[in-house]
Residue frames relative to the residue before (quaternion, step in Angstrom):
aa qw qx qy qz dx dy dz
X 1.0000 0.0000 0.0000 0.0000 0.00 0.00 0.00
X 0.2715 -0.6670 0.5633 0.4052 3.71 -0.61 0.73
X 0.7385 0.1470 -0.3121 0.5793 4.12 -0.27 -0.66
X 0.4066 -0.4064 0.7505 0.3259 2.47 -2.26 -0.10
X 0.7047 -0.5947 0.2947 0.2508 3.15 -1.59 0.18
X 0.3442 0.6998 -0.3909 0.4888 3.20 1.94 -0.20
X 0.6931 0.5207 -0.1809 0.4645 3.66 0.59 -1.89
X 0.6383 0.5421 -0.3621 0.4093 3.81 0.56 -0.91
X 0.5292 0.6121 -0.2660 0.5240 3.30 1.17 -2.18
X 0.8509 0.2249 -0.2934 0.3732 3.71 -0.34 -1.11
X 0.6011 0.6519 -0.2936 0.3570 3.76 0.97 -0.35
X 0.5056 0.6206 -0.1269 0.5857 3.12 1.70 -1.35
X 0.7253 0.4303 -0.1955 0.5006 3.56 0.45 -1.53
X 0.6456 0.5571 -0.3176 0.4147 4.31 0.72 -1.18
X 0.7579 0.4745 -0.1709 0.4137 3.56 1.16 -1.59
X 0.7196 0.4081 -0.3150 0.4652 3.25 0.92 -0.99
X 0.5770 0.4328 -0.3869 0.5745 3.95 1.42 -0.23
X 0.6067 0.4776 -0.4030 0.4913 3.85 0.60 0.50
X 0.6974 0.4555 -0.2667 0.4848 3.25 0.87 -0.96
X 0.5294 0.6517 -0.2516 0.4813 3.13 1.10 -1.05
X 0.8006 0.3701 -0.2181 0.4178 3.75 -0.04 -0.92
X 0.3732 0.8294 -0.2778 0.3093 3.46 1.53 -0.15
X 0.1342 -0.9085 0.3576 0.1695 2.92 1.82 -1.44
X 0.4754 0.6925 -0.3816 0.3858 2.82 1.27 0.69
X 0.3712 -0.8644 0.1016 0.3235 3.48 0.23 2.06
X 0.4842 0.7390 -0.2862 0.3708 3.33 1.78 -1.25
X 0.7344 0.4944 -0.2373 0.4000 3.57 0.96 -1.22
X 0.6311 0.5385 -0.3165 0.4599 3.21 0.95 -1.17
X 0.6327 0.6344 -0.2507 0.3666 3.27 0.57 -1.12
X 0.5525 0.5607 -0.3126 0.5316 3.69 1.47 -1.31
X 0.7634 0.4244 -0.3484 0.3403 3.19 0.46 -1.62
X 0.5099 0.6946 -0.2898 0.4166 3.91 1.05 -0.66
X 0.5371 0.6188 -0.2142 0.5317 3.63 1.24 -1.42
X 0.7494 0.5689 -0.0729 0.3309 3.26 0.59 -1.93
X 0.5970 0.3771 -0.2168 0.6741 3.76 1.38 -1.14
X 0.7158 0.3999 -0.4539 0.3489 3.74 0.21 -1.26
X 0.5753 0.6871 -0.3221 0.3051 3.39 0.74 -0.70
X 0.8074 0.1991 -0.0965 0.5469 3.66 0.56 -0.84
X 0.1484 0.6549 -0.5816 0.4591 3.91 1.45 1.11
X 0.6103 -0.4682 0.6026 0.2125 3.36 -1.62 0.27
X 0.0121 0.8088 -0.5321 0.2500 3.39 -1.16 1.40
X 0.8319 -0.1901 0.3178 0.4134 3.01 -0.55 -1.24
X 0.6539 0.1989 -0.1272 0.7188 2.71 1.94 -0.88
X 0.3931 -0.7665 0.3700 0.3478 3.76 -0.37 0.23
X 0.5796 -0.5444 0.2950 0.5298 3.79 -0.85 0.55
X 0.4029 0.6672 -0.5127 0.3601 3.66 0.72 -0.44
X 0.5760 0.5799 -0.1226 0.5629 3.74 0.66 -2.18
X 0.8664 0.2215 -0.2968 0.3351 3.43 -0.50 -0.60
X 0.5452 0.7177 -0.2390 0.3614 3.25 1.35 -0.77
X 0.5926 0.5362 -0.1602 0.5794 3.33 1.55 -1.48
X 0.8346 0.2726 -0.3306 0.3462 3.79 0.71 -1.16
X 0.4836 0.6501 -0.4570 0.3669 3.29 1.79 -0.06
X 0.5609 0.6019 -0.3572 0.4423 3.92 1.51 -0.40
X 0.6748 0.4071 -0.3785 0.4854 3.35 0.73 -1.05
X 0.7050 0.4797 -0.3921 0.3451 3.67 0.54 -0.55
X 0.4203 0.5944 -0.3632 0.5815 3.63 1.46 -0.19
X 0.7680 0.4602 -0.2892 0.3387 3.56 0.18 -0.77
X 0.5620 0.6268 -0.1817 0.5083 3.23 1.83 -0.82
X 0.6182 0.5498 -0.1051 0.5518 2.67 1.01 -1.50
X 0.1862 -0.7405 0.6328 0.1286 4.07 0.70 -0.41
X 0.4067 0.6020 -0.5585 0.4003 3.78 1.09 0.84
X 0.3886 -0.6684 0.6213 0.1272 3.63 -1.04 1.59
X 0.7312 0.3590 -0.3782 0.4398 3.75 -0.07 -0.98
X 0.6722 0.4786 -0.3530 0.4410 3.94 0.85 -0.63
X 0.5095 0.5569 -0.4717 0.4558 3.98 1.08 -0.63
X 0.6551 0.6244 -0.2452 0.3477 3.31 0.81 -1.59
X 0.5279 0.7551 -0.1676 0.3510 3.31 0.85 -1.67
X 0.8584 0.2021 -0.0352 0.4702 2.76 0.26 -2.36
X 0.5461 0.7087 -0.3120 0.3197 3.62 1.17 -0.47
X 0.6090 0.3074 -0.2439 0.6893 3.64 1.71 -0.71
X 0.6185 0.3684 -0.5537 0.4185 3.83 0.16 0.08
X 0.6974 0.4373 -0.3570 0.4415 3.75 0.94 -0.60
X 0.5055 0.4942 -0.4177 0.5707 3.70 1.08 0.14
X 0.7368 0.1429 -0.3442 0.5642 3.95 0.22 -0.50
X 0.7351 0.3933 -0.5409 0.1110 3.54 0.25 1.21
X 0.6682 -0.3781 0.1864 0.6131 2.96 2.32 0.64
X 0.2059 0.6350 -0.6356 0.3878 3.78 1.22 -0.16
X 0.2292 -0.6436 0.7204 0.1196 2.83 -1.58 1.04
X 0.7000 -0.4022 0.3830 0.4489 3.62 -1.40 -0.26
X 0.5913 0.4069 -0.3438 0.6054 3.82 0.80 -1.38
X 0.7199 0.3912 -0.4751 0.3209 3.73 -0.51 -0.99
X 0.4986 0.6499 -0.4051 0.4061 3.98 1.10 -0.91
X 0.6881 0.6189 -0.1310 0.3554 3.43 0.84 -1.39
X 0.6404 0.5061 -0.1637 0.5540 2.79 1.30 -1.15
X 0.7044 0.2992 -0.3136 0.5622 3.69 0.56 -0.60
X 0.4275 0.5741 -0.5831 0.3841 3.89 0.51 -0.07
X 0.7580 0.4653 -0.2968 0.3477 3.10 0.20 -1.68
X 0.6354 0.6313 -0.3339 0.2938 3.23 0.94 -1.19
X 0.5299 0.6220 -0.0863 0.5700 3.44 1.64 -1.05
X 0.7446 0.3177 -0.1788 0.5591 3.49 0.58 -0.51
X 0.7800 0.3060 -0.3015 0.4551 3.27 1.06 -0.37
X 0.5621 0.5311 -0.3927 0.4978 3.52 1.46 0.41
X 0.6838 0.5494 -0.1760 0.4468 3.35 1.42 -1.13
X 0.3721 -0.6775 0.5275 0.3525 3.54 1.24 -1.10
X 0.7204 -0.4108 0.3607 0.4268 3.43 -1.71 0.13
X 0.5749 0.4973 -0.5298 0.3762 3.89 0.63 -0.02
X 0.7175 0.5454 -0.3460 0.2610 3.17 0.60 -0.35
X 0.3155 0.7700 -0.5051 0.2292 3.49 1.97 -0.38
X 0.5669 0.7008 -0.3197 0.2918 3.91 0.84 -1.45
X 0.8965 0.3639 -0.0429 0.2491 3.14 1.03 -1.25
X 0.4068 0.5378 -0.2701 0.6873 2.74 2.80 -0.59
X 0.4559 0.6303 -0.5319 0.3347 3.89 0.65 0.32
X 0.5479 0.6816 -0.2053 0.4393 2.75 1.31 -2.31
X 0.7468 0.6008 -0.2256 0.1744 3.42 0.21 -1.74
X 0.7002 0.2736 -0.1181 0.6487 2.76 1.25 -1.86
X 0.1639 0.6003 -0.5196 0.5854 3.85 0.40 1.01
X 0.7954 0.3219 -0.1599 0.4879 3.37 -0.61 -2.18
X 0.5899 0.3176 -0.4941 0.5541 4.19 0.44 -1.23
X 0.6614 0.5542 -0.5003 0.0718 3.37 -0.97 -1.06
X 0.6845 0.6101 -0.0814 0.3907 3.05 1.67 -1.04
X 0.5568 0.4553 -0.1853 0.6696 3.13 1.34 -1.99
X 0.7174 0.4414 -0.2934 0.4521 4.18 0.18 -0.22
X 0.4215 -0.7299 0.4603 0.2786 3.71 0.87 -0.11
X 0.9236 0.2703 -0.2110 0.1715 3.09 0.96 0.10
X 0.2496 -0.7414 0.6215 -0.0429 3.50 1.07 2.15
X 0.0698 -0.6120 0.7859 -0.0537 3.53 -1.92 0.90
């Protein structure tokens, strides 16, 4: 993994408070879209959190696998239930995505305490 997750957390946290201060209205707004979007609803933030992973995986976006992999750890994602959406991801995404469900389970192993 090039960062740890400490390094991401503080990278993630510098850019989006750079971008952010830009004031630029279109952007800000995205970023708004982006939080309101995975809030509790109908579906719960748990739910969205998981489908925002499988779409990362599709998507072969690393910083978003990451992303969604510690928001789905601080919402109780278990380890099986992770699995379960890998696969889902791999079976929507195809074998290109194997690269990135590495990454993932990598990212759980961590956010879960329990690399081996």
């Amino acid at each position: 993994m090039t960062k740890s997750i400490e390094e991401f957390n503080e990278y993630r946290q510098e850019m989006n408070k750079r971008i952010l201060s830009s004031d630029h209205l279109g952007i800000k707004r995205f970023f708004a879209l982006d939080h309101l979007a995975y809030q509790g609803g109908a579906l719960d933030a748990k739910t969205k959190e998981l489908l925002g992973l499988v779409a990362s995986l599709v998507l072969r976006c690393d910083d978003c696998i990451t992303y969604h992999v510690l928001q789905c750890a601080e919402q109780g994602v278990t380890r099986d239930e992770f699995l379960e959406t890998f696969n889902v991801g791999l079976v929507v995404g195809g074998s290109i995505v194997i690269p990135h469900m590495r990454r993932a389970f990598e990212r759980m192993e961590e956010a879960l305490g329990s690399a081996s």
